[in-house]
N, C-alpha and C positions, 0 to 999 in steps of 0.2 A: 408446210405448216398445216397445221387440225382445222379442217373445212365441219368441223360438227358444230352445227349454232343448239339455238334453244327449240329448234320442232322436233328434234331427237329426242326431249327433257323425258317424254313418255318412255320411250325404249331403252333409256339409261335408269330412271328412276325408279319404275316401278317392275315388280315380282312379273317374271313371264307369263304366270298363271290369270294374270288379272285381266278384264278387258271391259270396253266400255262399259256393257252393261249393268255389272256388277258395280261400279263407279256409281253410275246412273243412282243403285240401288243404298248405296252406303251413304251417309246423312250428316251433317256436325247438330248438334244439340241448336243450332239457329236454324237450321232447315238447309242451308247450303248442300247441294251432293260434291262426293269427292271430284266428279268429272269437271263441276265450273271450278273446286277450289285450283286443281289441278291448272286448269287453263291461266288462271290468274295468275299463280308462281311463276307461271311458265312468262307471262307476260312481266311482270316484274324484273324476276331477272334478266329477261331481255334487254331492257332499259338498264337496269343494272352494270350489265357489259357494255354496252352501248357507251354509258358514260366513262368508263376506263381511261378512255384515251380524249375525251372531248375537253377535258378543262384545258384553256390555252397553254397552262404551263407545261403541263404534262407531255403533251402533243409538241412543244418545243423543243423539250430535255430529250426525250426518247425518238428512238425508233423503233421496229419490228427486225424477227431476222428468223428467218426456220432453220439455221446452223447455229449450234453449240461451242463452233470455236471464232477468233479472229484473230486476223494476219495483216500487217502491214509493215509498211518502209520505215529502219532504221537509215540514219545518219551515216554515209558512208562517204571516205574522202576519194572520189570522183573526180575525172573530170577529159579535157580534151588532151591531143599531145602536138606537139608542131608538126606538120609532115614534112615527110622525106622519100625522098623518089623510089627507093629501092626500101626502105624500113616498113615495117609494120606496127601498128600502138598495141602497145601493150591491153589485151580483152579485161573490160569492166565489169562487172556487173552488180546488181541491186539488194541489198540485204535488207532482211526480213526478221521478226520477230513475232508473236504471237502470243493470245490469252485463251482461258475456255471460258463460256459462260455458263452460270448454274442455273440446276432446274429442281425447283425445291416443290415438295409438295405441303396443302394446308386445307385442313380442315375442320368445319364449324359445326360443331352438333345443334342441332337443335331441339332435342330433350322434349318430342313429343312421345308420352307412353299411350298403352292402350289405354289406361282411366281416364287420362288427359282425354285424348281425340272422341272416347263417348261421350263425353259431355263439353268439349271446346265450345265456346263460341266465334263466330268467324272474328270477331275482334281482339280476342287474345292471340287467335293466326297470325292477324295482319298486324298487332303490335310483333310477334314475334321475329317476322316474316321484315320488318323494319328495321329493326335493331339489329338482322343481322346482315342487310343490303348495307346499315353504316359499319360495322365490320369489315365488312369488305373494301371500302373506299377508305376504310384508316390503313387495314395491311397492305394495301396498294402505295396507297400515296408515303407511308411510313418507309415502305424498300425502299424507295424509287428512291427517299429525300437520305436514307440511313448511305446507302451505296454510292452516292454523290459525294456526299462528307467524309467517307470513310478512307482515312488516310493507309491502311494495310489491306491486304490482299486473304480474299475467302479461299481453302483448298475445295477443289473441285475433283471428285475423284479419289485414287490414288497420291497422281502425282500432276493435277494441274491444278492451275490457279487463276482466280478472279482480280484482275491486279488493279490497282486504283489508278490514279489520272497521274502524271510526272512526279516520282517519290524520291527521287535522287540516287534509284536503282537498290532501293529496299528488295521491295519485288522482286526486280529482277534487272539485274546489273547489266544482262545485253539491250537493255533499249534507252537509244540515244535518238531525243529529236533529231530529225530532218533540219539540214542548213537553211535557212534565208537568209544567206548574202544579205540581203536589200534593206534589210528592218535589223535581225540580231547576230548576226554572224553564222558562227559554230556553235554548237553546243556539247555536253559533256554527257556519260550517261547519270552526272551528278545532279543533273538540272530539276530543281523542283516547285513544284507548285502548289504546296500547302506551308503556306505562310502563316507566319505568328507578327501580328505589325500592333502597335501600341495605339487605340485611338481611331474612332471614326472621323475619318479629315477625310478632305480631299487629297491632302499629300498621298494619302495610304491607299485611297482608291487610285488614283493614278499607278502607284506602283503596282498595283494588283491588275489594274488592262493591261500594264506594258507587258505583264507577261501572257497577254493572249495575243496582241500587236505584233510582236515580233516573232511569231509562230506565223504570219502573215494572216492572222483574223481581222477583219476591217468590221469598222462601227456596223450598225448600232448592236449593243452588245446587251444583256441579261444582266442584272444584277438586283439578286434575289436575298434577303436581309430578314430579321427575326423580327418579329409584327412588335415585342417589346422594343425593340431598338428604333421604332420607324420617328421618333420623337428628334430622335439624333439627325437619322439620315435625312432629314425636310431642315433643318437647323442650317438657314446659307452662312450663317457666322463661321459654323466651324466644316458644309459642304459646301463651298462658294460655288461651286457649278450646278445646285438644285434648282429645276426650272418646274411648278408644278402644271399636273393636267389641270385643261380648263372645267368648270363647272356650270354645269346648264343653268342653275340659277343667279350666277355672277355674270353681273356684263365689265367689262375686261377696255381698261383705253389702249390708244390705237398700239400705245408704246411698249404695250405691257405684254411680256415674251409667257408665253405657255407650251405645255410640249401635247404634242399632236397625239393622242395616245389613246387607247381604249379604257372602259372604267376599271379593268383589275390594276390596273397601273397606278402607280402614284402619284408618278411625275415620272422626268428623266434629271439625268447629271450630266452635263457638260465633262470632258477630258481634252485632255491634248492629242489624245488617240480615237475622239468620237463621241457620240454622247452615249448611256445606259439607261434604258430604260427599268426604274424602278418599281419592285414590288417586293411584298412582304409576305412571309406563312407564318404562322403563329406554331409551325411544329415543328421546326429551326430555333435554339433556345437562344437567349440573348448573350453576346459576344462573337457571333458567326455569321457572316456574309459567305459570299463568293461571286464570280462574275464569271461568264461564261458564254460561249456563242452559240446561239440558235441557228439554225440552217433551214428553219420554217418547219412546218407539222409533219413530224414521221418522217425527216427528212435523214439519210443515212449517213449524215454528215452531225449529227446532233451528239450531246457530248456521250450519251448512254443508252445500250442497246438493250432488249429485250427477247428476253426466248420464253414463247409460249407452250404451252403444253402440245405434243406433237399430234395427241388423240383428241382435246377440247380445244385448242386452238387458248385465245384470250378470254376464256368465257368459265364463269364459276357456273357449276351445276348441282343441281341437286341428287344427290343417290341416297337410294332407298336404304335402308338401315335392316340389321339382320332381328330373327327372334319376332317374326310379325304374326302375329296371332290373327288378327282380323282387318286392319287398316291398312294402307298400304301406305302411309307415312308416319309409321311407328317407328320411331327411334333413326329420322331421317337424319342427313348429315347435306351442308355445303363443301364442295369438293372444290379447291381453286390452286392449280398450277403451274408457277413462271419463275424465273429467272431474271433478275437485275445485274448487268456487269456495264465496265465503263465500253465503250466503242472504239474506232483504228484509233481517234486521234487523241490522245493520252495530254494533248496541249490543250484541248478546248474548253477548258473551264482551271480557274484557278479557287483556290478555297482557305480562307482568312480566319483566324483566329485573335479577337482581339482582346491582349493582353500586354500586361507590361514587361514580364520575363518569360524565359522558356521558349522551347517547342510550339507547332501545332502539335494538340490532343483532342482528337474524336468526340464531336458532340451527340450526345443522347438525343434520339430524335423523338418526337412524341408524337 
């Protein structure tokens, strides 16, 4: 993976020609020289990346990975044979299937010309220099949430593919969960995990863990819901298993049950399969849950992997822009390059469309 962070920013951003002292010498209409505005960018986006991976959800859902493809165990009928003195068992072994993950590239102009930068003030920068750090944290968080929900497969290449989480062999017809005897049996390569269920109930959240339960996922589990819909999901009338988190300004009698939880949370849900703990995004549009297993931060058991740029690593940078007359951030541009795909285990999140007829259909992510 791309070990380039942000002290590079200089030797990637700016004209080989240029070097401190002429920095030193070039001015914005505030008095700022290019050499502190220069160190400031540099500092921003450092924080900028920094925060990528730090929002708890983010850090639950994903992981890292510096390979482009994934490979894992298909459901195969295995198993032992009686022995016999002189016989030998018939030789087994493991099948496999696999996905690619994409690497897309995206870039933000930021439309400073030379008339601009003679007369800039640093605070039309640093407005600039804002609006496009939130940019960056909408394209981010918009992949991450668009690729989770995303019931068909991206081509990748030629001839590979970004395939989504259990489609009933849309995708791709050779991948059959793995058996668990113990919890769901066998499975088919029919098995699917984007659901269309009528109703925010607890009847419908239950059926939506059992299908991460009997993939052998154990509590406590994710389940992430659209900020309009959160009205419903605290409603114990129709989620009889909603416990809320407690709140610092409410004292609470002795009998009175709360769920242990941090503030992004909202509470959790009781199941028969464990409880979820609850939260909502407002960029998940209303009709759309899912529930899903975290395996803790970055953890390579999480439902979706991520591939970073192999030259920038996780980190958006700044490059210099062509046609530069005298500034050396004429006509600059943010450069940010990664890949969203799901991870081995294609069972670890299930994905809910609530509706009264039909299919699951693909929610517009915002």
């Amino acid at each position: 993976m791309g070990t380039l962070g942000i002290n590079d920013l200089k030797q990637w951003a700016l004209p080989a020609g240029w070097d401190a002292s002429r920095l030193l010498q070039l001015r914005l209409a505030s008095g700022e020289t290019y050499e502190m505005l220069i160190s400031d960018i540099a500092a921003g986006l450092s924080i900028a990346n920094g925060m990528l991976l730090s929002a708890p959800w983010i850090a639950g859902m994903v992981s890292l990975t510096d390979t482009p493809e994934v490979e894992y165990r298909v459901g195969a009928s295995n198993g032992f044979e009686v022995h016999t003195e002189f016989g030998k068992p018939d030789a087994r072994r493991g099948a496999t299937t696999g996905h690619m993950l994409p690497l897309l590239p995206y870039d933000r102009m930021l439309g400073w010309t030379w008339d601009f930068l003679r007369k800039a003030r640093r605070t039309q920068i640093d407005n600039d220099i804002a609006a496009a750090m939130t940019d960056l944290k909408d394209i981010w968080e918009k992949k991450i949430l668009t690729r989770f929900f995303k019931s068909t497969y991206d081509a990748v290449g030629s001839s590979g593919k970004s395939v989504p989480f259990a489609d009933g062999g849309t995708a791709d017809a050779t991948y059959i969960p793995p058996a668990v005897a113990s919890r769901g049996g066998t499975f088919l390569y029919t098995h699917n995990h984007y659901l269309r269920l009528d109703g925010i109930t607890q009847a419908n959240l239950e059926t939506a863990v059992a299908h991460l339960y009997e993939h052998g996922h154990d509590a406590p589990y994710e389940l992430l819901v659209a900020y309009a819909d959160i009205a419903s999901w605290t409603n114990v009338t129709n989620v009889t298993g909603y416990v809320p988190r407690p709140d610092p300004v409410i004292q609470y009698g002795a009998q009175t049950a709360v769920a242990n939880l941090a503030a992004e949370y909202l509470g959790a849900v009781n199941t028969d399969y464990g409880a979820c703990r609850l939260w909502a995004s407002g960029r998940v549009p209303t009709k759309y849950w899912s529930v899903y297993k975290s395996a803790g931060p970055q953890d390579m058991r999480n439902p979706l992997r991520v591939f970073p740029s192999p030259t920038y690593g996780l980190n958006c940078v700044l490059l210099s822009g062509d046609h530069i007359r005298e500034f050396p951030l004429e006509n600059a541009l943010l450069f940010f390059e990664f890949g969203i795909g799901v991870g081995e285990d294609r069972t670890a999140a299930a994905l809910v469309y609530n509706h009264t007829t039909g299919s699951y259909t693909d929610p517009t992510i915002s």
